[in-house]
DRENDO-1510 file (C-alpha; in Angstrom, 1 decimal, always signed):
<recs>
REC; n; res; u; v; w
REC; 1; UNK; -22.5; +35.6; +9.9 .
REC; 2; UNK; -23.8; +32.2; +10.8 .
REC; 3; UNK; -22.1; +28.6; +9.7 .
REC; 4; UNK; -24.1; +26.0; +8.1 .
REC; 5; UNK; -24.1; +23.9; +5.0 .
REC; 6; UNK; -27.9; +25.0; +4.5 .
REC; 7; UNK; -27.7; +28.1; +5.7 .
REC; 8; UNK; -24.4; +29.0; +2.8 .
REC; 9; UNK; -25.5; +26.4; +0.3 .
REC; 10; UNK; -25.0; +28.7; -2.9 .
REC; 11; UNK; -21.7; +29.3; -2.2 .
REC; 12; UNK; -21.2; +26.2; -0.9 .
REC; 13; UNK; -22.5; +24.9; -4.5 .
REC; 14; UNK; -20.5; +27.4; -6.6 .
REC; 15; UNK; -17.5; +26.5; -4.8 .
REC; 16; UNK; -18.1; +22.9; -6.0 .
REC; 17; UNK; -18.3; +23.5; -9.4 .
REC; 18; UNK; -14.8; +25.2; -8.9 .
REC; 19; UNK; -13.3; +23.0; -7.4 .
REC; 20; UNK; -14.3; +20.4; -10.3 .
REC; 21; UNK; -12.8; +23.0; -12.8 .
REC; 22; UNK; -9.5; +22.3; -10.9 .
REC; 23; UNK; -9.8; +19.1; -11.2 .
REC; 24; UNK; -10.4; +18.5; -14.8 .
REC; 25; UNK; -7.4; +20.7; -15.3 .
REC; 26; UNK; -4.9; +18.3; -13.4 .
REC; 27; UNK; -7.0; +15.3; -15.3 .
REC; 28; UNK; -6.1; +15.9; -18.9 .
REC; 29; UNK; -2.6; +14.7; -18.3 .
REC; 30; UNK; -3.4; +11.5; -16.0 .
REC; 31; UNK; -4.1; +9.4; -18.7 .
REC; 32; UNK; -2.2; +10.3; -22.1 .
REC; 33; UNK; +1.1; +11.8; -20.7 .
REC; 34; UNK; +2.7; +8.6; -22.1 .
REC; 35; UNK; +1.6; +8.5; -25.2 .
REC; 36; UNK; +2.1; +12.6; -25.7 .
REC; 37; UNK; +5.4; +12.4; -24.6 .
REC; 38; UNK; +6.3; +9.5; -27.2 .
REC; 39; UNK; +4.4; +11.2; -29.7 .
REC; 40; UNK; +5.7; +14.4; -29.7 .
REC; 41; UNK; +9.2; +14.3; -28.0 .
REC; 42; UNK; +10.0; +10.4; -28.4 .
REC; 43; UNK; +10.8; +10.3; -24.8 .
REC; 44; UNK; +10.6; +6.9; -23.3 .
REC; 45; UNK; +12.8; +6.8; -20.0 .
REC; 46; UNK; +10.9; +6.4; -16.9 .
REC; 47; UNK; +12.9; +9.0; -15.3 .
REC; 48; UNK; +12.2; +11.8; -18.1 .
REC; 49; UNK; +8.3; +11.1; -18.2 .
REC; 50; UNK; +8.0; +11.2; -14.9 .
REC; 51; UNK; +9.9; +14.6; -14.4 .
REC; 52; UNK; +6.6; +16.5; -15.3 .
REC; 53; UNK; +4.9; +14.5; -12.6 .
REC; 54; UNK; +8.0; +15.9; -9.8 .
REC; 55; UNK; +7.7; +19.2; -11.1 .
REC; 56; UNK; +4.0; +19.6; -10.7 .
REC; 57; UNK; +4.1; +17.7; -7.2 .
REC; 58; UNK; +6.8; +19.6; -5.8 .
REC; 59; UNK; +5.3; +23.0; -7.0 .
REC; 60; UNK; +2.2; +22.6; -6.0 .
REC; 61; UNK; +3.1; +21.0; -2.9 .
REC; 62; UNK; +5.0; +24.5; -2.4 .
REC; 63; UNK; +2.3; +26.8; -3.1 .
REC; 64; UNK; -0.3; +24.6; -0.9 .
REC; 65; UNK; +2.1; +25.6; +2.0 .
REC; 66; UNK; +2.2; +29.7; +0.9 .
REC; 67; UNK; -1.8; +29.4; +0.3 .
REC; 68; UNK; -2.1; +29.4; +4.3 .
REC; 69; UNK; +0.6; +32.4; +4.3 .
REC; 70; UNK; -1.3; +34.2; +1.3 .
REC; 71; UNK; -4.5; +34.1; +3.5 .
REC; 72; UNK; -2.8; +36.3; +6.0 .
REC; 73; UNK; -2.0; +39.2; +4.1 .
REC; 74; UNK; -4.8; +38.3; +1.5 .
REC; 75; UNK; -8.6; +37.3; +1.4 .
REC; 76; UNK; -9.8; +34.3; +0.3 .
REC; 77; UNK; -11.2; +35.1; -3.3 .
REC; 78; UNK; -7.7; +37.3; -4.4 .
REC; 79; UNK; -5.7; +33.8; -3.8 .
REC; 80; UNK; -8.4; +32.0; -5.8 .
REC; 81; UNK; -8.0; +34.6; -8.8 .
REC; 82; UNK; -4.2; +34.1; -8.8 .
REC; 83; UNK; -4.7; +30.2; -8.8 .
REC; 84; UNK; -6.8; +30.9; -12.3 .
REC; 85; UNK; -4.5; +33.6; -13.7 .
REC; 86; UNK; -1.7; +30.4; -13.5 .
REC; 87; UNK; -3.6; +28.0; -15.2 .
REC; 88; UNK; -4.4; +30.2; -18.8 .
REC; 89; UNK; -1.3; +29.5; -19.8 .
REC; 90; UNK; -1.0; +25.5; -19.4 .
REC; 91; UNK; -3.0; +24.2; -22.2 .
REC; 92; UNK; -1.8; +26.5; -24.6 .
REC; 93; UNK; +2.1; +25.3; -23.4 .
REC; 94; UNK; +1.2; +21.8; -23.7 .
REC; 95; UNK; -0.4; +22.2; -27.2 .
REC; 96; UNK; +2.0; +23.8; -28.7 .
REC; 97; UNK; +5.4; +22.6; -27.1 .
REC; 98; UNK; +8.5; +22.8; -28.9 .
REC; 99; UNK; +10.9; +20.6; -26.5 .
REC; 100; UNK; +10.2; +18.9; -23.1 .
REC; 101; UNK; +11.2; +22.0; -21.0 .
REC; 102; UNK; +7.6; +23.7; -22.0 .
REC; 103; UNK; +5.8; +20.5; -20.4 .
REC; 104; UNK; +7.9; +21.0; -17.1 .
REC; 105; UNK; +7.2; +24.6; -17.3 .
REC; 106; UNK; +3.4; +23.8; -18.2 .
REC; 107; UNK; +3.7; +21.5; -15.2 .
REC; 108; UNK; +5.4; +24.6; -12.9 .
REC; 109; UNK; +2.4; +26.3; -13.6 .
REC; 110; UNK; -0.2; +23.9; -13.0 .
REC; 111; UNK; +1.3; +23.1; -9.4 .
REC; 112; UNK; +0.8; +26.6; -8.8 .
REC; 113; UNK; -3.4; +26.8; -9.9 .
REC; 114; UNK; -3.6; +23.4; -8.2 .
REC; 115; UNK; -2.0; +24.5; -4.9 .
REC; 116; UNK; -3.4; +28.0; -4.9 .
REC; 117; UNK; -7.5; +27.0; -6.1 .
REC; 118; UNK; -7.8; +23.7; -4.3 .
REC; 119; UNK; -6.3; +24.8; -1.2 .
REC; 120; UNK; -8.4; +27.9; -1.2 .
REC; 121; UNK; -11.6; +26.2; -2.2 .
REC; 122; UNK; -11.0; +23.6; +0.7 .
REC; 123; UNK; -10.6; +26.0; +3.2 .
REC; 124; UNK; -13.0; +28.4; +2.2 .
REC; 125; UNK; -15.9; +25.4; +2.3 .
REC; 126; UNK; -14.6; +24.6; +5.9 .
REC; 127; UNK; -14.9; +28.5; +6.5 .
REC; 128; UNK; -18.4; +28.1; +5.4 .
REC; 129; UNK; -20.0; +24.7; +7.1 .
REC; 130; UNK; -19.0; +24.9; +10.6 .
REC; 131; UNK; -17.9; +21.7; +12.6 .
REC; 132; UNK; -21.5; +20.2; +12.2 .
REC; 133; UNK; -21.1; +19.0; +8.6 .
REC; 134; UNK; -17.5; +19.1; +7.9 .
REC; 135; UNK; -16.8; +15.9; +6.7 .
REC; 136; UNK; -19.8; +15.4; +4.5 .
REC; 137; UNK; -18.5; +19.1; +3.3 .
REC; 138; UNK; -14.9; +18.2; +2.4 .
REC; 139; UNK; -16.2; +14.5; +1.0 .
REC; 140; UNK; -18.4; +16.9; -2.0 .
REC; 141; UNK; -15.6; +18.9; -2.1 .
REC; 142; UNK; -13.1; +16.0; -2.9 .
REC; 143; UNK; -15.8; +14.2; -4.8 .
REC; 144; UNK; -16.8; +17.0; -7.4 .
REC; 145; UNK; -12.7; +17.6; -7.7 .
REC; 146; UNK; -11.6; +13.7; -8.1 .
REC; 147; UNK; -14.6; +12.7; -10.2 .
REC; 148; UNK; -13.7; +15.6; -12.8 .
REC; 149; UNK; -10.4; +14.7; -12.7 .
REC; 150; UNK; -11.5; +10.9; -13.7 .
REC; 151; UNK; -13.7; +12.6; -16.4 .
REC; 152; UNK; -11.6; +14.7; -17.9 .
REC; 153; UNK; -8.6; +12.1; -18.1 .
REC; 154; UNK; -11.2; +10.3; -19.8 .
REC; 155; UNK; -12.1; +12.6; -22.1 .
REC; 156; UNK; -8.6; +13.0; -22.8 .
REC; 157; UNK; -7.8; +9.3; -23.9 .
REC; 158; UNK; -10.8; +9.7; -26.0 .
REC; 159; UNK; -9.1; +12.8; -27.9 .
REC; 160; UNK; -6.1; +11.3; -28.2 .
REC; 161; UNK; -7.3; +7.7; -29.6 .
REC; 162; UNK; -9.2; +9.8; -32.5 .
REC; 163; UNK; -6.8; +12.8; -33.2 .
REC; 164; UNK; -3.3; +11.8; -31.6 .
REC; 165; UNK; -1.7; +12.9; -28.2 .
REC; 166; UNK; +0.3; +15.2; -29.0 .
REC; 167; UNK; -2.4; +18.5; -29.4 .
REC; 168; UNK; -5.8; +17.9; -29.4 .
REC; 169; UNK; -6.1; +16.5; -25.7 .
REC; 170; UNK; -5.2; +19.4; -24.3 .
REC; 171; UNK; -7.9; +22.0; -25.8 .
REC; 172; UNK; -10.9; +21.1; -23.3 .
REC; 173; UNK; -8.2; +22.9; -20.7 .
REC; 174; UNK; -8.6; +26.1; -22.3 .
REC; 175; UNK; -12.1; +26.2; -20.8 .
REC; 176; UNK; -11.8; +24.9; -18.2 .
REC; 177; UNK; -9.2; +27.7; -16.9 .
REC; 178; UNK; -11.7; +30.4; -18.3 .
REC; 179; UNK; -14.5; +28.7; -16.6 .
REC; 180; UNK; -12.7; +28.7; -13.1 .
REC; 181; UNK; -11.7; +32.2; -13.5 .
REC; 182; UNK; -14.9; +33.9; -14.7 .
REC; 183; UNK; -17.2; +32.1; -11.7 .
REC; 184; UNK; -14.6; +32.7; -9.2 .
REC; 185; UNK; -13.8; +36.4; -10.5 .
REC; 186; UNK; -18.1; +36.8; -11.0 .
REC; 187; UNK; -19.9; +34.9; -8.3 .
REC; 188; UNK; -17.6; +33.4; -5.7 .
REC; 189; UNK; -18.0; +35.6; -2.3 .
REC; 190; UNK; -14.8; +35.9; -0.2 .
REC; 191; UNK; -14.9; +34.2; +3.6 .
REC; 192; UNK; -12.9; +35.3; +5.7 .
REC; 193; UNK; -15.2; +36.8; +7.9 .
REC; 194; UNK; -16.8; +33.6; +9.0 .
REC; 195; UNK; -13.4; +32.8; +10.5 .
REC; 196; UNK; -13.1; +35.3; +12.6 .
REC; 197; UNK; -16.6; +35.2; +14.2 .
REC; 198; UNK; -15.8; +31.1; +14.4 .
REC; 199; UNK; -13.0; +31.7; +16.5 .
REC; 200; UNK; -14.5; +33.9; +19.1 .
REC; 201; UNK; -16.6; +31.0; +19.9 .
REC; 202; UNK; -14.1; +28.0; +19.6 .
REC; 203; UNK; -12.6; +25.9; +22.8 .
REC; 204; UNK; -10.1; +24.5; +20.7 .
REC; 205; UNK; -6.6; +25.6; +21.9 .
REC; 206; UNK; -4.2; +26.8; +20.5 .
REC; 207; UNK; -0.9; +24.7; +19.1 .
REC; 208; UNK; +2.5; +26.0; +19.6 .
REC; 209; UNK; +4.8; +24.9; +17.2 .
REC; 210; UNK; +2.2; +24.5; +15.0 .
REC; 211; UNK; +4.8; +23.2; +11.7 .
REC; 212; UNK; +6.5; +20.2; +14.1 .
REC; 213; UNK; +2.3; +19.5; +15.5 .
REC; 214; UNK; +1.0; +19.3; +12.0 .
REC; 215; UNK; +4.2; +17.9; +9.9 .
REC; 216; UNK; +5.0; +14.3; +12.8 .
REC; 217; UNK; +4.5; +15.7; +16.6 .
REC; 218; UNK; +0.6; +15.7; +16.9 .
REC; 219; UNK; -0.7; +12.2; +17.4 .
REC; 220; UNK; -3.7; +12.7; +14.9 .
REC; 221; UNK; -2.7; +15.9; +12.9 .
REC; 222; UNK; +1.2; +14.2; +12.2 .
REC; 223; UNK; +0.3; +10.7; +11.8 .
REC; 224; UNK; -2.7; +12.1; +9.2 .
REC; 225; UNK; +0.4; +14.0; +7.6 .
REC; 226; UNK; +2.3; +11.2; +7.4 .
REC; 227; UNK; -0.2; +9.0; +6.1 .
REC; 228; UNK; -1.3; +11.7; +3.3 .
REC; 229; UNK; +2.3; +11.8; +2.8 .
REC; 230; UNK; +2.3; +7.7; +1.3 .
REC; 231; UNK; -1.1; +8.0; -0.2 .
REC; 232; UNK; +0.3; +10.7; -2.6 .
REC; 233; UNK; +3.6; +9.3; -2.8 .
REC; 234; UNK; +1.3; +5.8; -4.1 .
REC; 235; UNK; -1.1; +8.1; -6.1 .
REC; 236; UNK; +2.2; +9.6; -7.9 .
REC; 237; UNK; +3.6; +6.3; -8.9 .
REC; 238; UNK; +0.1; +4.7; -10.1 .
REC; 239; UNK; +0.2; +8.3; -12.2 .
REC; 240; UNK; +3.4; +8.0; -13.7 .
REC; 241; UNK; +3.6; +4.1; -14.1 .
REC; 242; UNK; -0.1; +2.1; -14.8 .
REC; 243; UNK; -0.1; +3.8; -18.2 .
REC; 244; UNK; +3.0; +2.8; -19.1 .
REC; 245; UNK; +2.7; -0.7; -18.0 .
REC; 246; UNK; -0.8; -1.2; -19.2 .
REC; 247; UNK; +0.5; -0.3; -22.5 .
REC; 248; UNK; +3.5; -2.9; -22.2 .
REC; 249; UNK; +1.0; -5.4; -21.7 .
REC; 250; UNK; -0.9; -4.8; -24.8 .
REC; 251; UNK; -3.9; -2.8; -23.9 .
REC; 252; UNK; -4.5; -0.4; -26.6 .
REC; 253; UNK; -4.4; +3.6; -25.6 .
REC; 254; UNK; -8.4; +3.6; -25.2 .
REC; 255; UNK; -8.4; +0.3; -22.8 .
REC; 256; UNK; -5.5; +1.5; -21.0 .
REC; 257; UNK; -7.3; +4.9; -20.6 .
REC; 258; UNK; -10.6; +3.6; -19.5 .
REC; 259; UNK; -9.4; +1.3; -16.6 .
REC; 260; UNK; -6.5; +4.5; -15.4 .
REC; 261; UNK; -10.1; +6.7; -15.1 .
REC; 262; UNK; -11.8; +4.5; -13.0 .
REC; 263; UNK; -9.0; +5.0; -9.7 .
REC; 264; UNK; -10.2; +8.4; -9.6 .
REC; 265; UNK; -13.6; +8.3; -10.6 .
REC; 266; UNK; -14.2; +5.6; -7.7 .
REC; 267; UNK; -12.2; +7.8; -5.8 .
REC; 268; UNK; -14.3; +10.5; -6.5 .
REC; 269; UNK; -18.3; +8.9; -6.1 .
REC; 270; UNK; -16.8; +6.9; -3.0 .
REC; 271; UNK; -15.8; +10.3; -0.7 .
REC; 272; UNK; -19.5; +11.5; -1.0 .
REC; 273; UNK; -20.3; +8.6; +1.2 .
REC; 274; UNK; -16.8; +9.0; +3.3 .
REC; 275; UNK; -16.7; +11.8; +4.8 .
REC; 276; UNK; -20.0; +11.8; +6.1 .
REC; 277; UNK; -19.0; +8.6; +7.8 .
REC; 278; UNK; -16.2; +10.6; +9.2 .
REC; 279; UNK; -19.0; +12.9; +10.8 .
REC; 280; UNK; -20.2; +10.0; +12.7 .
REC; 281; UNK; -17.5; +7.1; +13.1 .
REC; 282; UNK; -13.5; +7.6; +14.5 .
REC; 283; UNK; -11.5; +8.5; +11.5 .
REC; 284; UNK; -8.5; +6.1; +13.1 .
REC; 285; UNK; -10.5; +3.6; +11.3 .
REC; 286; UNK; -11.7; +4.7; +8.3 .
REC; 287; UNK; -8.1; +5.8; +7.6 .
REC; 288; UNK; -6.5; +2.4; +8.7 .
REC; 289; UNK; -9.1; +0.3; +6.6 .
REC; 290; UNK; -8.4; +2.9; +3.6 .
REC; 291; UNK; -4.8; +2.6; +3.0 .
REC; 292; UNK; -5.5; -1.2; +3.5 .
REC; 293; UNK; -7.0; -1.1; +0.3 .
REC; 294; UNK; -4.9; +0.8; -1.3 .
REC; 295; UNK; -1.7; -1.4; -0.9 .
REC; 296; UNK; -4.3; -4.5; -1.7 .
REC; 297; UNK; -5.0; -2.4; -4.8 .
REC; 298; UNK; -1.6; -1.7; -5.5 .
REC; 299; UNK; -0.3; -5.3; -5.1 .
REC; 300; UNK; -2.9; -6.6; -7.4 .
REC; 301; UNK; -0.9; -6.0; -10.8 .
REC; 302; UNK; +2.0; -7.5; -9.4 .
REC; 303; UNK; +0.2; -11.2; -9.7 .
REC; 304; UNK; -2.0; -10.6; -12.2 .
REC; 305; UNK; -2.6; -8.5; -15.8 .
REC; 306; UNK; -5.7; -10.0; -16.7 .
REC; 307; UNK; -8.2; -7.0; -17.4 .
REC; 308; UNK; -10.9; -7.9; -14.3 .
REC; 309; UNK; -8.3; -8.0; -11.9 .
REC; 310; UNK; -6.6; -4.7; -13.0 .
REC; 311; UNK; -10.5; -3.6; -12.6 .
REC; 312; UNK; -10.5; -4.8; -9.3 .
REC; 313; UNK; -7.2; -3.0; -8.3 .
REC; 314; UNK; -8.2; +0.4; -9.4 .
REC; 315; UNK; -11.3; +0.0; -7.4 .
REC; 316; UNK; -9.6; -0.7; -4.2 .
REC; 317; UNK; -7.2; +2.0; -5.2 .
REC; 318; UNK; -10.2; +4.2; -6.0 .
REC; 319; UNK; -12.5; +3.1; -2.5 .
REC; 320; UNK; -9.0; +3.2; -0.4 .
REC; 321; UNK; -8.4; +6.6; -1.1 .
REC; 322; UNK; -12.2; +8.1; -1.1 .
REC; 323; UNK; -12.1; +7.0; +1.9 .
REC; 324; UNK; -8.8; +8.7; +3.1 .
REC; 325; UNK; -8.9; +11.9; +1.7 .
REC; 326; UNK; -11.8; +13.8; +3.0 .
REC; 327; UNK; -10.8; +12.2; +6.8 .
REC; 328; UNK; -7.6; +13.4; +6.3 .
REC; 329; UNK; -8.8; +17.2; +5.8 .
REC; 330; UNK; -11.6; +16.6; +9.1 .
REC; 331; UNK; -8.8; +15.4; +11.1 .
REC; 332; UNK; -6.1; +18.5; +10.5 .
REC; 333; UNK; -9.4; +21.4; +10.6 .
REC; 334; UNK; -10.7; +19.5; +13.9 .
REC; 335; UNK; -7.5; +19.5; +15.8 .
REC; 336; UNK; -6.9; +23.1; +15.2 .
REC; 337; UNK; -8.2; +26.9; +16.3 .
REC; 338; UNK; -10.1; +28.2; +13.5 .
REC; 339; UNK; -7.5; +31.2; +13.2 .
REC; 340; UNK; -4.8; +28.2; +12.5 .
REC; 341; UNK; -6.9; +26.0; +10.2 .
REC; 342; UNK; -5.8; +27.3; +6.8 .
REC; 343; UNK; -2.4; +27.7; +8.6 .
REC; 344; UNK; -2.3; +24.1; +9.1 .
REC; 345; UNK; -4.0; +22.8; +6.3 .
REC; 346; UNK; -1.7; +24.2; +3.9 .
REC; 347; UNK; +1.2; +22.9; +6.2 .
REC; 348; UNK; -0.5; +19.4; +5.7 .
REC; 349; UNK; -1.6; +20.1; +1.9 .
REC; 350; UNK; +2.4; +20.8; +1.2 .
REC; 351; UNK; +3.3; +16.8; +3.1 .
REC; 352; UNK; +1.1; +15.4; +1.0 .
REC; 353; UNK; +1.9; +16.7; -2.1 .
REC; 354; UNK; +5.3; +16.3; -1.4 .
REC; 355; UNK; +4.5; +12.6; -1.9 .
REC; 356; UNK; +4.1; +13.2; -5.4 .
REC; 357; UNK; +7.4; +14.1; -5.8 .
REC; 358; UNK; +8.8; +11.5; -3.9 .
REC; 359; UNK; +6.7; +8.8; -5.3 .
REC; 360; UNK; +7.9; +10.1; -9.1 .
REC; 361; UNK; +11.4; +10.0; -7.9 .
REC; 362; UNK; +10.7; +6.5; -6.5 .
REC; 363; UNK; +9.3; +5.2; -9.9 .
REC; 364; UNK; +11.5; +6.9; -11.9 .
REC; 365; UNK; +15.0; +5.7; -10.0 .
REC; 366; UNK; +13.5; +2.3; -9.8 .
REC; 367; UNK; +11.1; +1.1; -12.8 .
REC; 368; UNK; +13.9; +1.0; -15.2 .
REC; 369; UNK; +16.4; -0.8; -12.5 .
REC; 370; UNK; +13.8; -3.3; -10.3 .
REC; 371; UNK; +10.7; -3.2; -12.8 .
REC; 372; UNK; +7.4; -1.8; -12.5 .
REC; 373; UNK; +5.8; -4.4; -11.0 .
REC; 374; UNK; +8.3; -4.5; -8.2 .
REC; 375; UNK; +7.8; -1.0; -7.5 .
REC; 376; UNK; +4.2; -2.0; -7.1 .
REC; 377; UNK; +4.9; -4.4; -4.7 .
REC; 378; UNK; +7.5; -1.8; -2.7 .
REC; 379; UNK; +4.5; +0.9; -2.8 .
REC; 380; UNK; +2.1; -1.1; -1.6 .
REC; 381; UNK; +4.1; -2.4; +1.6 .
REC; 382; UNK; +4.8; +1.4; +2.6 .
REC; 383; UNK; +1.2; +2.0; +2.1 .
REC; 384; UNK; +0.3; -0.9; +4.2 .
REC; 385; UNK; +2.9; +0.3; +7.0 .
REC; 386; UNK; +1.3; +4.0; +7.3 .
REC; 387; UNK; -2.2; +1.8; +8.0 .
REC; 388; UNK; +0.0; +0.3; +10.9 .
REC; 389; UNK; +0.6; +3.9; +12.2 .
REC; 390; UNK; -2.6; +5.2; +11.9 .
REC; 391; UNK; -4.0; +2.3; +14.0 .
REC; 392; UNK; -1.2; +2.6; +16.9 .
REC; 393; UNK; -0.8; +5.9; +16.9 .
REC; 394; UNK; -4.3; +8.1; +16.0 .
REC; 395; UNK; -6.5; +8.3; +18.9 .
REC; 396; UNK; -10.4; +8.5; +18.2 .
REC; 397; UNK; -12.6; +10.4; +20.4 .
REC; 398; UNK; -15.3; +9.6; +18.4 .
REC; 399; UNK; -17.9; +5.9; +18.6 .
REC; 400; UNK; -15.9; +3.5; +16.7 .
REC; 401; UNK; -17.3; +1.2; +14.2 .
REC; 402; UNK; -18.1; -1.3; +16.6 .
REC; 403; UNK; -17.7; +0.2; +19.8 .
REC; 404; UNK; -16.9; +3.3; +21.7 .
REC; 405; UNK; -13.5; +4.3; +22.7 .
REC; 406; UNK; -11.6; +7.5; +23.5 .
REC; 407; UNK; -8.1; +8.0; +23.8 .
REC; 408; UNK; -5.6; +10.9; +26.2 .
REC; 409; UNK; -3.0; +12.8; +23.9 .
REC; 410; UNK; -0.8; +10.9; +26.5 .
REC; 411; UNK; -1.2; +7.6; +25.5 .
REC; 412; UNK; +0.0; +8.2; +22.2 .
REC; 413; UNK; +3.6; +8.9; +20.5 .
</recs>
């Protein structure tokens, strides 16, 4: 039972390409939610369109933090399975919705297949690659799952501009579901195992009080919380609100579409090159220098809606958070024994997603009141401030980017 990206690169490849069937399901609603919801329900409150965007946030953020409960009384693969089993109903819910209620509930449910799949395939590709090639492991892991949710929102817009939002967009999710779930169910091997021979060997110790460690406490594990906390909370309100001010500024449904993919598509190519600098430079930094450009990205619409500039800002956006996201995963499974990784992933998976909610509630309270440019503004100062952290706070123990430096647990707070 030996670790290795090499040595497990089948089912290291398989899990890839269900991981990016997770994604496309979450990405058929990124771009034409909006439009959909005026369509077919001639709802226009911000509050209202962005209660599908709390639902889904809070639920999956929920069943991210059961996934490292379910992989104590379950392998693996069976918590996979029941990620899939949720997401057969969604599209069909979405297509064929008679009031809003049936998108929350659609939305219920797709929390659950995004919380129980992505959490699983994570942890299950960590299980497999050892410490040797982790980050480069979780950077194709968030790259094949970010760049199908760019595609597939895409794809979406594309539906919706020929046939209308309010069915067609939603029919491409009725393969991917059946997709995920037949190679999981088929060709997807369980893991577990290499856990338990990994921990025999670890000299990683053990954290008591692993939920206050992981959630603030830790200096790296809480501040990474934390920071994954503001980058979905951001990530939530860009969701909810760039359609729906791109469309107030006169871009048509296909324009509007188009420049909302490219955050996530540059989000996705960008972590194939981040996390393997995570394997080699102090994650402090590339974690400060991400959410950096993320608040640049966000504060870019506030001054300007010319088209380039908006192109500009969802490529900071995009390059801010490629950079983040597969750091943040290296940071919580490095600081951990490999009997409380999935423990403490899922305890970090449930923080961040939690900013989803949080950052829909933000939007929704305030869009209508302050405007959504000032929101913009609000979101990108609180991203800007969780950079601040991460730089006083995280300790590296790795070569910087221009020099070497370690740090005690001691001489951080």
């Amino acid at each position: 039972m030996q670790q290795g990206l090499q040595r497990n690169i089948n089912q290291f490849l398989l899990l890839v390409l269900v991981n990016a069937f997770v994604g496309a399901m979450v990405g058929l609603e990124r771009s034409v939610m909006p439009e959909y919801a005026a369509e077919r329900f001639h709802i226009n409150s911000n509050i209202a369109l962005l209660s599908f965007i709390a639902a889904f946030g809070f639920t999956k953020a929920v069943f991210n933090f059961l996934t490292g409960s379910f992989h104590q009384r379950y392998n693996r693969k069976q918590v996979l399975l029941a990620g899939w089993i949720a997401a057969i109903p969604v599209p069909f819910l979405l297509m064929y919705a008679p009031s809003w209620a049936w998108v929350i509930a659609a939305n219920i449910l797709l929390g659950i297949n995004q919380g129980l799949t992505w959490s699983s395939t994570v942890i299950m590709k960590v299980d497999l690659v050892g410490a040797k090639d982790r980050g480069l492991a979780m950077g194709i892991n968030e790259f094949a799952g970010y760049i199908a949710v760019g595609l597939s929102g895409y794809f979406a817009t594309v539906l919706a501009h020929q046939y209308g939002a309010g069915f067609y967009p939603f029919v491409p999710g009725i393969v991917f579901a059946f997709a995920g779930l037949f190679i999981s169910w088929i060709w997807v091997k369980d893991t577990t195992a290499f856990v338990h021979h990994e921990q025999q060997l670890t000299t990683t110790h053990h954290l008591a009080m692993l939920w206050k460690q992981v959630s603030y406490k830790h200096h790296n594990l809480g501040s990474t919380t934390i920071n994954g906390f503001i980058n979905n909370l951001n990530d939530g309100v860009i969701w909810g609100l760039l359609p729906v001010w791109l469309l107030s500024q006169q871009f048509s449904i296909a324009q509007a579409g188009a420049m909302a993919a490219i955050y996530p598509a540059v989000w996705g190519i960008s972590q194939l090159f981040a996390g393997k600098l995570g394997d080699h430079y102090c994650k402090k930094q590339l974690i400060t220098i991400g959410m950096l450009m993320q608040s640049a990205g966000i504060a870019i619409p506030v001054f300007s809606a010319d088209s380039f500039f908006i192109i500009i800002s969802m490529v900071l956006m995009g390059l801010g958070t490629g950079l983040v996201y597969p750091n943040f995963l290296t940071v919580i499974a490095e600081n951990l024994t490999p009997v409380q990784r999935s423990k403490g992933l899922s305890i970090f998976r449930f923080w961040r997603d939690m900013g989803y909610v949080a950052g829909a509630l933000l939007a929704g309270l305030l869009a209508d009141w302050l405007g959504i440019t000032t929101v913009f503004l609000i979101v990108a100062l609180i991203t800007a401030a969780g950079a601040l952290l991460a730089n006083i706070r995280m300790c590296c123990t790795y070569k910087l980017l221009w020099r070497s430096h370690t740090c005690s647990e001691a001489a951080a707070f």
